[in-house]
Backbone of each chain as nested JSON, in Angstrom:
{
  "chains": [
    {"id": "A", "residues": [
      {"number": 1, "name": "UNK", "atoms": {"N": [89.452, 103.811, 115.348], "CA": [89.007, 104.443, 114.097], "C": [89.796, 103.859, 112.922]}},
      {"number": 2, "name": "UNK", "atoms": {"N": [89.182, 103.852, 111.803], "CA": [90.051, 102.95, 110.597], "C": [89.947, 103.945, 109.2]}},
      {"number": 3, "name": "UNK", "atoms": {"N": [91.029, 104.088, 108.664], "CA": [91.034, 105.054, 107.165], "C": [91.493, 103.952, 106.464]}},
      {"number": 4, "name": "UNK", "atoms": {"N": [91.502, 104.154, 104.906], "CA": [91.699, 103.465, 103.95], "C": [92.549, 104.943, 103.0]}},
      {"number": 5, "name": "UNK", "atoms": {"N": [93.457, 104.63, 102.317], "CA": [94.164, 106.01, 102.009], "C": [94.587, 104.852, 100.811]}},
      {"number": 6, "name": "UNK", "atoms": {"N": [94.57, 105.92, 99.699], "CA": [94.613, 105.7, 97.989], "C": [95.779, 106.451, 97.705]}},
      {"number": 7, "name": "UNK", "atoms": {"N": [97.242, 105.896, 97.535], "CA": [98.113, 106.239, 96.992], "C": [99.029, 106.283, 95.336]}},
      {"number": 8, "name": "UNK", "atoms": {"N": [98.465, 107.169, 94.231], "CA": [98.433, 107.255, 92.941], "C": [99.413, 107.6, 92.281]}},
      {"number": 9, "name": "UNK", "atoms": {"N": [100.215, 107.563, 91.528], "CA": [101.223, 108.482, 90.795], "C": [100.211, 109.892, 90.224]}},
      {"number": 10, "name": "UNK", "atoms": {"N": [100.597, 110.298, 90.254], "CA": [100.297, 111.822, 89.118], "C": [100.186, 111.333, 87.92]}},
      {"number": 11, "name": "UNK", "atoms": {"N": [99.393, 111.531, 87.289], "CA": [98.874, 111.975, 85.985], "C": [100.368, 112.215, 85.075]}},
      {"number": 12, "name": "UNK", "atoms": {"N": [100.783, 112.055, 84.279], "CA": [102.436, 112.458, 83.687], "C": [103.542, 111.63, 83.802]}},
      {"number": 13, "name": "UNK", "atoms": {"N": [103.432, 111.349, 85.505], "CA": [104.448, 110.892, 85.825], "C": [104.467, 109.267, 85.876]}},
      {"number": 14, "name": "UNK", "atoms": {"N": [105.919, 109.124, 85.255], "CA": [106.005, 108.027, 85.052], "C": [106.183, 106.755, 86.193]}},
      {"number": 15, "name": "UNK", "atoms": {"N": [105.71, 105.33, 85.077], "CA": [104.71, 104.416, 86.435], "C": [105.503, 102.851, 86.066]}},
      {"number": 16, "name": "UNK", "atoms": {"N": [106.907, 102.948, 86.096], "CA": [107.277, 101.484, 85.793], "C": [107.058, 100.233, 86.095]}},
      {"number": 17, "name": "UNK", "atoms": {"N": [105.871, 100.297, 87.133], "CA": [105.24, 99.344, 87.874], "C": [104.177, 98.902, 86.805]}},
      {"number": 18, "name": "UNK", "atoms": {"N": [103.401, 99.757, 86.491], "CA": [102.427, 100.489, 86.241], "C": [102.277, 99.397, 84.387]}},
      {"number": 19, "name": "UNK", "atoms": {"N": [103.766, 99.988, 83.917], "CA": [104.002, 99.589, 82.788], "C": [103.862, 98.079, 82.412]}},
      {"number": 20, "name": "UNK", "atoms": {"N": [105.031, 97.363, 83.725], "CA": [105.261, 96.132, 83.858], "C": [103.94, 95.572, 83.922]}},
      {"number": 21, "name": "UNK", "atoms": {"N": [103.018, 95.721, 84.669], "CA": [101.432, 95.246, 84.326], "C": [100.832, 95.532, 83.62]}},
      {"number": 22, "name": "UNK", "atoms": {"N": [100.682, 96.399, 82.723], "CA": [100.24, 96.837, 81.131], "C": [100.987, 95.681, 80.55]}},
      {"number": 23, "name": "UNK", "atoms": {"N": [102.21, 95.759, 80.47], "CA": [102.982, 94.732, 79.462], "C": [102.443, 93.229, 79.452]}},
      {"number": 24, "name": "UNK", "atoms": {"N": [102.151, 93.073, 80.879], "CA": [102.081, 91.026, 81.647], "C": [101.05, 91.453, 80.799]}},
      {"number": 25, "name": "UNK", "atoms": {"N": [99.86, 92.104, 80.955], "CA": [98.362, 91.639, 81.205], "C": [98.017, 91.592, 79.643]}},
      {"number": 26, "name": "UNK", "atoms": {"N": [98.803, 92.355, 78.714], "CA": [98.713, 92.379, 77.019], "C": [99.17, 90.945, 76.717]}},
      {"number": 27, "name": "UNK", "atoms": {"N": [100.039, 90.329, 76.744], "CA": [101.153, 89.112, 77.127], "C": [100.083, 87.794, 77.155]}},
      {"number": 28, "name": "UNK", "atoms": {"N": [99.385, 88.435, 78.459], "CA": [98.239, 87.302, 78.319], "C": [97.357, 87.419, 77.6]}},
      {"number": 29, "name": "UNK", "atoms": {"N": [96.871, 88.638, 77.197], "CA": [95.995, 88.185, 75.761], "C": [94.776, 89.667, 76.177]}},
      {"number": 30, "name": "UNK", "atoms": {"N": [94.667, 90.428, 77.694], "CA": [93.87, 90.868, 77.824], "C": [94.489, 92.463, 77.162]}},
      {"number": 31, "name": "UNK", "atoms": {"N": [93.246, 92.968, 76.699], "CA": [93.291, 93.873, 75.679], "C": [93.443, 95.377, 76.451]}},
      {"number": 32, "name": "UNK", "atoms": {"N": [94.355, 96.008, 77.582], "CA": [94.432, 96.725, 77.931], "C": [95.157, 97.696, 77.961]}},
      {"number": 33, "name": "UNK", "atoms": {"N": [94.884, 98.961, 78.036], "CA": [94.63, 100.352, 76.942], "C": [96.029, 100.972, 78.076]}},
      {"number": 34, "name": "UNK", "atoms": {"N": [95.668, 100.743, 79.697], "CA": [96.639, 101.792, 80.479], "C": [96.409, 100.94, 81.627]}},
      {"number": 35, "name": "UNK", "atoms": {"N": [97.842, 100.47, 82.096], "CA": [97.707, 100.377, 84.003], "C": [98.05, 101.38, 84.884]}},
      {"number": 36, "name": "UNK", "atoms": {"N": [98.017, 101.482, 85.811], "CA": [98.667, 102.408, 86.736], "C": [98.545, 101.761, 87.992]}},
      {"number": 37, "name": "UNK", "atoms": {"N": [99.691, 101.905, 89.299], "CA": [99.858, 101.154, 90.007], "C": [99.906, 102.052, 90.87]}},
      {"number": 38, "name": "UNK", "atoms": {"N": [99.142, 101.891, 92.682], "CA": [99.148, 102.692, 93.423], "C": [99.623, 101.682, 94.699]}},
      {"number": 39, "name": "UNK", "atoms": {"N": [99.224, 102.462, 96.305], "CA": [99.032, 101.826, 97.112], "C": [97.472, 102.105, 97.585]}},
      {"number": 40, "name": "UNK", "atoms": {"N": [97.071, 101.238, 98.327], "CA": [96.616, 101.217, 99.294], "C": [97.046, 100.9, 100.767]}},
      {"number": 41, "name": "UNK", "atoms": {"N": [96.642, 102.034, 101.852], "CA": [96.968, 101.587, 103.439], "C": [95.782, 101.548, 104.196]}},
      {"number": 42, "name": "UNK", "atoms": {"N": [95.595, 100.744, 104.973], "CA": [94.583, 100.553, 105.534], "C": [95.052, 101.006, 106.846]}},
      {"number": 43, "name": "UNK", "atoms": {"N": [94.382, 101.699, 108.198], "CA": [95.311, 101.803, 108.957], "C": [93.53, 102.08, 110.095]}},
      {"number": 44, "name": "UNK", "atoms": {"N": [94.533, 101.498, 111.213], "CA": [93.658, 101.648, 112.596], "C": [94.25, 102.516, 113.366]}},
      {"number": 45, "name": "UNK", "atoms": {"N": [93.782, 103.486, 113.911], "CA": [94.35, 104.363, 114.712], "C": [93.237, 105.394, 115.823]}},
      {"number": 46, "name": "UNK", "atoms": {"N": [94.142, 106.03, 116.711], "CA": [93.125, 106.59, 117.442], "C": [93.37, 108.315, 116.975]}},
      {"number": 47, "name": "UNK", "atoms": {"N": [92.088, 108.211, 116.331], "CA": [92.212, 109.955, 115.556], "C": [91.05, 110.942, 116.433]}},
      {"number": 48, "name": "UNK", "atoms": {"N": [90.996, 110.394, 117.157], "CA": [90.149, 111.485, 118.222], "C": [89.37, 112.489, 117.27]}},
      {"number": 49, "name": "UNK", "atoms": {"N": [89.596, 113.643, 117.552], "CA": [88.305, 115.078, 116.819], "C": [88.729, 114.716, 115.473]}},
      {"number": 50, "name": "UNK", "atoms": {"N": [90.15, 114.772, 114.842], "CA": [90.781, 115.109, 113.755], "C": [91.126, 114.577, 113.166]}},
      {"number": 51, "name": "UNK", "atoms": {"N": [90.038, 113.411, 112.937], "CA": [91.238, 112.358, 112.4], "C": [91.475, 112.399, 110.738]}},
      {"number": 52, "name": "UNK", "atoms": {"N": [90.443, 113.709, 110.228], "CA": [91.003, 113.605, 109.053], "C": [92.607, 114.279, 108.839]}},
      {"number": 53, "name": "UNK", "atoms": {"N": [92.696, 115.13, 109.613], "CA": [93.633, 115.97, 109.676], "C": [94.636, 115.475, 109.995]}},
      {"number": 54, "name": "UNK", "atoms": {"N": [94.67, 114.736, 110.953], "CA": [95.712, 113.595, 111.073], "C": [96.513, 112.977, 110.167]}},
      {"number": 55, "name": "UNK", "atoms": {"N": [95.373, 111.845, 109.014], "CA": [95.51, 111.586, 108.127], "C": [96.244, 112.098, 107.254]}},
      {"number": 56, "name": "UNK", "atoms": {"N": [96.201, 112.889, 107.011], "CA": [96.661, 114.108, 105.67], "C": [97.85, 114.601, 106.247]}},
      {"number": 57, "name": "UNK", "atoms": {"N": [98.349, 114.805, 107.498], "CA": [99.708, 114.866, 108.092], "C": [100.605, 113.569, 107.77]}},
      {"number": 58, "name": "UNK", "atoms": {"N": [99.941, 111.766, 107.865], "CA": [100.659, 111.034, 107.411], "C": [100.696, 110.845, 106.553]}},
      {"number": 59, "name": "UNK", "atoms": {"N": [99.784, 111.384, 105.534], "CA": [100.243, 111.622, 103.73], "C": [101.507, 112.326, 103.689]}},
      {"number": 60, "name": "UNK", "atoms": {"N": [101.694, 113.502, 104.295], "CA": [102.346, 114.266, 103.696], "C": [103.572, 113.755, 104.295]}},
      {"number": 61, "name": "UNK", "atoms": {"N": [103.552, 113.36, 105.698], "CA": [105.229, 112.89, 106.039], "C": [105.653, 111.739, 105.568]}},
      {"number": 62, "name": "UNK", "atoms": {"N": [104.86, 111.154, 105.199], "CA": [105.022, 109.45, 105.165], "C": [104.847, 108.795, 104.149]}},
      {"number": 63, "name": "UNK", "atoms": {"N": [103.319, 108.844, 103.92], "CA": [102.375, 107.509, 102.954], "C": [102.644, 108.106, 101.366]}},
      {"number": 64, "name": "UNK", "atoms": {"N": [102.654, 109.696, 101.195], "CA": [103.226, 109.342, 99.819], "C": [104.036, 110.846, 99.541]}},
      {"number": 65, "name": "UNK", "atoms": {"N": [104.645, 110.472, 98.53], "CA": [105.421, 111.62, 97.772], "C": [104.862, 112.616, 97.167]}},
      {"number": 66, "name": "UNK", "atoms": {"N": [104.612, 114.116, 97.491], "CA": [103.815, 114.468, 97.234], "C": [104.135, 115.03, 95.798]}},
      {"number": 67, "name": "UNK", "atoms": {"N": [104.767, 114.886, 95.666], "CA": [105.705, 115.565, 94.157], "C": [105.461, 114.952, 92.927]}},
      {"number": 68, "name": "UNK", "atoms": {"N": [105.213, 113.474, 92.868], "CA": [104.801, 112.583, 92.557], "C": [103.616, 112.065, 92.599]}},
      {"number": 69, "name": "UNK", "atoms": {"N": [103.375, 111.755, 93.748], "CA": [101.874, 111.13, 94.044], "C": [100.644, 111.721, 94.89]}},
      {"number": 70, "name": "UNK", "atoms": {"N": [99.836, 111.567, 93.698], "CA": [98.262, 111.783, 94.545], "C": [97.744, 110.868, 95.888]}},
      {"number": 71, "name": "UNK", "atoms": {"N": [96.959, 111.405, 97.107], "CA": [96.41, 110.785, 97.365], "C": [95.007, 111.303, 98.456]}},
      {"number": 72, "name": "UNK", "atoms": {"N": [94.077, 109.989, 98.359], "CA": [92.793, 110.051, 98.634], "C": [92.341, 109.647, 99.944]}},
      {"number": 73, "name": "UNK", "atoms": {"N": [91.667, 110.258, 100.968], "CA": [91.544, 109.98, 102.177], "C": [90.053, 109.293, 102.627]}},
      {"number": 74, "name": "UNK", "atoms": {"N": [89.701, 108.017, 102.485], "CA": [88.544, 107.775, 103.404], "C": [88.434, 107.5, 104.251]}},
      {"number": 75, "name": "UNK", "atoms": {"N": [87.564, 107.714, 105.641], "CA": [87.516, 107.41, 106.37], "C": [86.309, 106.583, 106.882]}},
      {"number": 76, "name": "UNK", "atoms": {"N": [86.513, 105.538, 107.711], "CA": [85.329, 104.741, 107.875], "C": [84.302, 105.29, 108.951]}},
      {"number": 77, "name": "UNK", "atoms": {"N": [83.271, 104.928, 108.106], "CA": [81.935, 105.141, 109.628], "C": [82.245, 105.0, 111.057]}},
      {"number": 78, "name": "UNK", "atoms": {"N": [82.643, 103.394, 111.239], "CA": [83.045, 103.173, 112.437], "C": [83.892, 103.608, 113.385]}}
    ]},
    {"id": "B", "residues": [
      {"number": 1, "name": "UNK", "atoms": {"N": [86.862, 101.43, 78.833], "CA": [85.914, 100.9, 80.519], "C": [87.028, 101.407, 81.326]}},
      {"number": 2, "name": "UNK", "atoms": {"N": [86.781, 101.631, 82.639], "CA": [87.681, 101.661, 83.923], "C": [87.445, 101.081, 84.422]}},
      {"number": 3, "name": "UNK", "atoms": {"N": [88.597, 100.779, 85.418], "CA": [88.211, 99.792, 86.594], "C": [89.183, 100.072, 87.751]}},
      {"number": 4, "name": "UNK", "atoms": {"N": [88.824, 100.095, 89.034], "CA": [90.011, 99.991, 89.891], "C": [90.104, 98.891, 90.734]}},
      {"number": 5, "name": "UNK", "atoms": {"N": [90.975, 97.94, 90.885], "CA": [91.427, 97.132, 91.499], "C": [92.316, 96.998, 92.968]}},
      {"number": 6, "name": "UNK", "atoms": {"N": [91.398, 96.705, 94.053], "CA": [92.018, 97.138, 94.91], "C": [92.759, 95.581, 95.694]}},
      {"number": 7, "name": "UNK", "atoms": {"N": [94.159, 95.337, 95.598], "CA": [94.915, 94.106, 95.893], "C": [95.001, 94.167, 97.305]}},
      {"number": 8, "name": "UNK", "atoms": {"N": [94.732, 93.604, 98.778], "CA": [95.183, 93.481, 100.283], "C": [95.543, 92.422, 100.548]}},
      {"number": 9, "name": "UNK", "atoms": {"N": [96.516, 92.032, 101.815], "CA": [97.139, 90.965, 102.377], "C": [96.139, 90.417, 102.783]}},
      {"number": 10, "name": "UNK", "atoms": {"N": [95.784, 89.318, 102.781], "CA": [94.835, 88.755, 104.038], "C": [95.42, 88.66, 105.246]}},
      {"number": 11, "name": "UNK", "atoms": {"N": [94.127, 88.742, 106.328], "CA": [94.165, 88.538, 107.283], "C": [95.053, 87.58, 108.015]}},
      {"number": 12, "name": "UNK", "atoms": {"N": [95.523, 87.948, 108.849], "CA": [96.818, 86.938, 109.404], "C": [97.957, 86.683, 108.596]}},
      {"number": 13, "name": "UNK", "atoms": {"N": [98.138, 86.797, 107.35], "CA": [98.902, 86.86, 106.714], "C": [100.389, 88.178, 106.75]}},
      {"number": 14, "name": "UNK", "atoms": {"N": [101.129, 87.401, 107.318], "CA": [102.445, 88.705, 107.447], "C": [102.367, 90.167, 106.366]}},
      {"number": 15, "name": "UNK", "atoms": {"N": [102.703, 90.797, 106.973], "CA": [102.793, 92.149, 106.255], "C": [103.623, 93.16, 106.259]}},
      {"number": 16, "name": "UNK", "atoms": {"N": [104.783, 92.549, 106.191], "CA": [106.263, 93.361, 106.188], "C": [106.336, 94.767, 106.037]}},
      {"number": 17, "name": "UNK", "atoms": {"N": [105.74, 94.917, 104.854], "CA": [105.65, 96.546, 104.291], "C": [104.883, 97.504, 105.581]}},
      {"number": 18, "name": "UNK", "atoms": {"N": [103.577, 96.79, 106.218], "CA": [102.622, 97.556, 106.56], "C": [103.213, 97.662, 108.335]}},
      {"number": 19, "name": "UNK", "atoms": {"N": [103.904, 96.738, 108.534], "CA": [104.255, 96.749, 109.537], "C": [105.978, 97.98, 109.627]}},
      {"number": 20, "name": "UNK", "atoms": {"N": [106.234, 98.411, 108.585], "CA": [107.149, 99.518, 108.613], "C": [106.967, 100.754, 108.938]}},
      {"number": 21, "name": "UNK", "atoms": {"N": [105.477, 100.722, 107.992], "CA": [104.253, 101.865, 108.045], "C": [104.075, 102.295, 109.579]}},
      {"number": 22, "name": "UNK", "atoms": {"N": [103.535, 100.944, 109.82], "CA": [103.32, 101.215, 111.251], "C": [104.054, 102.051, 112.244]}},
      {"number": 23, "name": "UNK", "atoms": {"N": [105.242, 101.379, 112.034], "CA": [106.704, 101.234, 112.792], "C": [106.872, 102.964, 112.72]}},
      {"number": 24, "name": "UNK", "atoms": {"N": [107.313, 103.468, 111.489], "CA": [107.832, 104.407, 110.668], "C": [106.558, 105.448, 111.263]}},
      {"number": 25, "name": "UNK", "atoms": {"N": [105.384, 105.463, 111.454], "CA": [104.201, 106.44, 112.169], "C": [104.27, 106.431, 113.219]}},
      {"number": 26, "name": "UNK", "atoms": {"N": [104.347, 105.448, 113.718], "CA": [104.776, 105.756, 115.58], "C": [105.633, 106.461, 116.008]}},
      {"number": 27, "name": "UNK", "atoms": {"N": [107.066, 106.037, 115.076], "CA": [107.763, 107.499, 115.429], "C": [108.071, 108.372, 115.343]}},
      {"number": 28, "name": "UNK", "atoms": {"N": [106.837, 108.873, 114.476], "CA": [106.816, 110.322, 114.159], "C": [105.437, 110.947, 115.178]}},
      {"number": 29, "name": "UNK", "atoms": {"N": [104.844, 109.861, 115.945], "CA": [104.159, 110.251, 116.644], "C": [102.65, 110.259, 116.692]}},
      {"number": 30, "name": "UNK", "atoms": {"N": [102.364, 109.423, 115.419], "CA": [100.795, 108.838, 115.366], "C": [100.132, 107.775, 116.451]}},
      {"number": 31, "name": "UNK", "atoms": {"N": [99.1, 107.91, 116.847], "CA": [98.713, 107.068, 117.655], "C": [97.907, 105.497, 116.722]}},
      {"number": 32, "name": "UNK", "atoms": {"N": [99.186, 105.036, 115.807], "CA": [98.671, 104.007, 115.056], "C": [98.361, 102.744, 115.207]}},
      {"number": 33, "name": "UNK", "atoms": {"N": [97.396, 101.906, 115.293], "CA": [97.21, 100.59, 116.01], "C": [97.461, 99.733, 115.106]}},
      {"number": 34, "name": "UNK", "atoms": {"N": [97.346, 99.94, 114.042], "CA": [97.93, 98.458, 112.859], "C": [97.658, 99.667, 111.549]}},
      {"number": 35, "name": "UNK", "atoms": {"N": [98.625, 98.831, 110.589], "CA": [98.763, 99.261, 108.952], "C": [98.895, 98.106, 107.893]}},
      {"number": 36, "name": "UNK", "atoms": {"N": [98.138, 98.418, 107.303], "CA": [98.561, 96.895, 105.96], "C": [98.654, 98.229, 105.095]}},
      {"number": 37, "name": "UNK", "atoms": {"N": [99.57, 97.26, 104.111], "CA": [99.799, 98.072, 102.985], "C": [99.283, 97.006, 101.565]}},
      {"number": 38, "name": "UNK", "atoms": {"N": [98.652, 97.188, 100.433], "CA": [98.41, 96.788, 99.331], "C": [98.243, 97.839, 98.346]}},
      {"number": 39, "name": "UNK", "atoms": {"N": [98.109, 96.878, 96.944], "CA": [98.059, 98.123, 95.756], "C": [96.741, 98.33, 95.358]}},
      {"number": 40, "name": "UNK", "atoms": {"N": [97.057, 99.602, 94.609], "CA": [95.808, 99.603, 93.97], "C": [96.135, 99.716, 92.391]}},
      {"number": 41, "name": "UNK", "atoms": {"N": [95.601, 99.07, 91.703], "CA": [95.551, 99.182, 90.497], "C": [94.526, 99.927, 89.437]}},
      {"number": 42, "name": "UNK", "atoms": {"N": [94.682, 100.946, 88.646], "CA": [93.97, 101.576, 87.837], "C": [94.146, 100.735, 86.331]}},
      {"number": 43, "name": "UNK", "atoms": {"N": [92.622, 100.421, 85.826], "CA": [92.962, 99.786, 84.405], "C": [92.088, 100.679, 83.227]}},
      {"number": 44, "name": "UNK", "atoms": {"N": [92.598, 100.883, 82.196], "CA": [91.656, 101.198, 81.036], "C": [92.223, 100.211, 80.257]}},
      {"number": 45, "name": "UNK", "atoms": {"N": [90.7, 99.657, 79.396], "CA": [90.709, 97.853, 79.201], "C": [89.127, 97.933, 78.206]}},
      {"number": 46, "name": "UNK", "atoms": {"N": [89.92, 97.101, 77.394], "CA": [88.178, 96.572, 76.53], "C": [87.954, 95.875, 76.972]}},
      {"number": 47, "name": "UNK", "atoms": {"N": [86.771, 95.929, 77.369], "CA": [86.027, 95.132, 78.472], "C": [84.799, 94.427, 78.148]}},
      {"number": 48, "name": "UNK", "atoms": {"N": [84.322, 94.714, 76.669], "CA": [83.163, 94.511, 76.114], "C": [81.437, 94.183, 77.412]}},
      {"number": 49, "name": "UNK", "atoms": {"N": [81.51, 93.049, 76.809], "CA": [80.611, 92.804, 77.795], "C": [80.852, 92.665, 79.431]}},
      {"number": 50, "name": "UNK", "atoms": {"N": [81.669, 91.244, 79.463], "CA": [82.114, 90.731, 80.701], "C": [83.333, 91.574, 81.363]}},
      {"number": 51, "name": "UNK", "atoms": {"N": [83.049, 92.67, 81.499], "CA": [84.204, 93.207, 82.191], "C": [84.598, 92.825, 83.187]}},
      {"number": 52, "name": "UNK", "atoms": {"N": [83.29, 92.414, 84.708], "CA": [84.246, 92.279, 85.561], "C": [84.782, 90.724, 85.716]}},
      {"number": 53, "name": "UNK", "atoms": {"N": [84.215, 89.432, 84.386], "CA": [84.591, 88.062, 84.77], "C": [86.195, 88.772, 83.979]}},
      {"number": 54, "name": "UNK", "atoms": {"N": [86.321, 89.659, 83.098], "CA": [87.512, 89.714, 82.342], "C": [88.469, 90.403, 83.514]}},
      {"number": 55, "name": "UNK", "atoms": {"N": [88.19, 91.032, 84.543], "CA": [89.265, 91.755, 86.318], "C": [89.094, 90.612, 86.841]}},
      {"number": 56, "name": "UNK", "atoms": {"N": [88.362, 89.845, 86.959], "CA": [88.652, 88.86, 87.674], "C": [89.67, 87.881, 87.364]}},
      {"number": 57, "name": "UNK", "atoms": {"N": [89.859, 87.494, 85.861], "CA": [90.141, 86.428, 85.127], "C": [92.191, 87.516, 85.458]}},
      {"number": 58, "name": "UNK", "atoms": {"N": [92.046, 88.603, 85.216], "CA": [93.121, 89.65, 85.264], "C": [93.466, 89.49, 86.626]}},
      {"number": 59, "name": "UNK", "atoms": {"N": [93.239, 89.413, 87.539], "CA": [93.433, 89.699, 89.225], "C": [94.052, 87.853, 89.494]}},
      {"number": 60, "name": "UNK", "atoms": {"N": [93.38, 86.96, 88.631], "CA": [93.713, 85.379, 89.256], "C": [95.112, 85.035, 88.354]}},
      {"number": 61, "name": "UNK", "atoms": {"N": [95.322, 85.85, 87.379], "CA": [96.555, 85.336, 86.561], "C": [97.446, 86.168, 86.779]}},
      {"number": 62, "name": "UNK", "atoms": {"N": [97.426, 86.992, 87.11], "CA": [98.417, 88.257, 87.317], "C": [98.471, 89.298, 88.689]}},
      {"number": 63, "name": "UNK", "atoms": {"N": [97.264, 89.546, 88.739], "CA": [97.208, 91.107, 89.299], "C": [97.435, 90.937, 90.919]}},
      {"number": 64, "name": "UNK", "atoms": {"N": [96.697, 89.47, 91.415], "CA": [96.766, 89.145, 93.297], "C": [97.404, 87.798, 93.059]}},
      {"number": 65, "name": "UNK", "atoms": {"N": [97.739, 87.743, 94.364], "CA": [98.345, 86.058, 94.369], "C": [97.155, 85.844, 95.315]}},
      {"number": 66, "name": "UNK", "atoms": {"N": [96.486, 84.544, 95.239], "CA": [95.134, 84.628, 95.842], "C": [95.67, 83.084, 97.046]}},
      {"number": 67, "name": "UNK", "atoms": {"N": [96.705, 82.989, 97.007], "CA": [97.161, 82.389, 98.742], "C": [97.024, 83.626, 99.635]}},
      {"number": 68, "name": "UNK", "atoms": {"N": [97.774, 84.58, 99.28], "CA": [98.177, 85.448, 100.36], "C": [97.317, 86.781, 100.418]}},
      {"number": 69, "name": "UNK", "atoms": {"N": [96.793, 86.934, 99.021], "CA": [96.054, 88.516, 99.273], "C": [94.289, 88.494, 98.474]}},
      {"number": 70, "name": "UNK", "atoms": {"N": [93.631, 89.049, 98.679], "CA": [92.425, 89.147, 98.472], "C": [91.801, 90.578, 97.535]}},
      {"number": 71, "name": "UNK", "atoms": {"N": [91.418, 89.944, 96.679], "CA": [91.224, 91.4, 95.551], "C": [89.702, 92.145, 95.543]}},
      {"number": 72, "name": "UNK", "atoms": {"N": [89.465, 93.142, 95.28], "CA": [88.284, 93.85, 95.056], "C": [88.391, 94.664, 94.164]}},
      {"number": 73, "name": "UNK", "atoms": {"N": [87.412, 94.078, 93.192], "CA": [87.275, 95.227, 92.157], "C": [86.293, 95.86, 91.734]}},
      {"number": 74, "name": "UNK", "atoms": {"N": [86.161, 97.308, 91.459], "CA": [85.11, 98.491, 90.906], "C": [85.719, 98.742, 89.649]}},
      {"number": 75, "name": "UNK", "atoms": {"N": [84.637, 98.386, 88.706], "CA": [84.137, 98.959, 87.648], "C": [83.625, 100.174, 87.357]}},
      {"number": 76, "name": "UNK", "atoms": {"N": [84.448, 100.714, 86.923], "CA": [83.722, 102.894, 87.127], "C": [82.523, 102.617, 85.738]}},
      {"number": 77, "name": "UNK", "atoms": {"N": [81.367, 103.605, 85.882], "CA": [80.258, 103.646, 85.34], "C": [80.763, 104.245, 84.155]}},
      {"number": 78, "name": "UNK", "atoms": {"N": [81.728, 104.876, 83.386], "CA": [81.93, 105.615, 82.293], "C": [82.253, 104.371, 81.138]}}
    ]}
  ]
}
């Protein structure tokens, strides 16, 4: 089974990544308003019945900070 | 305009980070078979017409290194 999981800062919270590519991408000339920098994980695993539930257990221990960061769970068809 | 930019390792291409992921879920007890890790990028950007030759033109100078990782980008409808 394969998820794709969207890891975001919060809304507020600050994104020095985020910034540093706002800054490059002005630098070069492109006219942009806001970056924000996340992850993406792609992950193969065997999630049997639950695998959303699963998922959302390695959000919370693992893949992101929840204090800090949002994140989004898809899961693939296959 | 929005756009989200989604940056991944290619295939066969080492993946240090994702392989921690991995590492770091197993022993907490996931039944995980592989992890890549990449970013995702959120942009608000004048985009006029050519928005996505202007993410693209953004993703080849800055945003992916296009030896090692492979970009996809969505243009949100707003």
């Amino acid at each position: 089974m394969r998820a794709t999981v969207l890891v975001r800062p919060k809304a507020g919270i600050l994104d020095p990544q985020g910034e540093a590519v706002e800054s490059s991408l002005r630098q070069l000339g492109f006219l942009v308003d806001e970056a924000r920098v996340g992850r993406v994980i792609e992950l193969a695993f065997d999630g049997r019945d639950n695998a959303r539930r699963e998922l959302e257990r390695m959000c919370e221990q693992l893949l992101a900070n929840p204090l800090i960061e949002s994140y989004e769970i898809e899961v693939d068809g296959a």
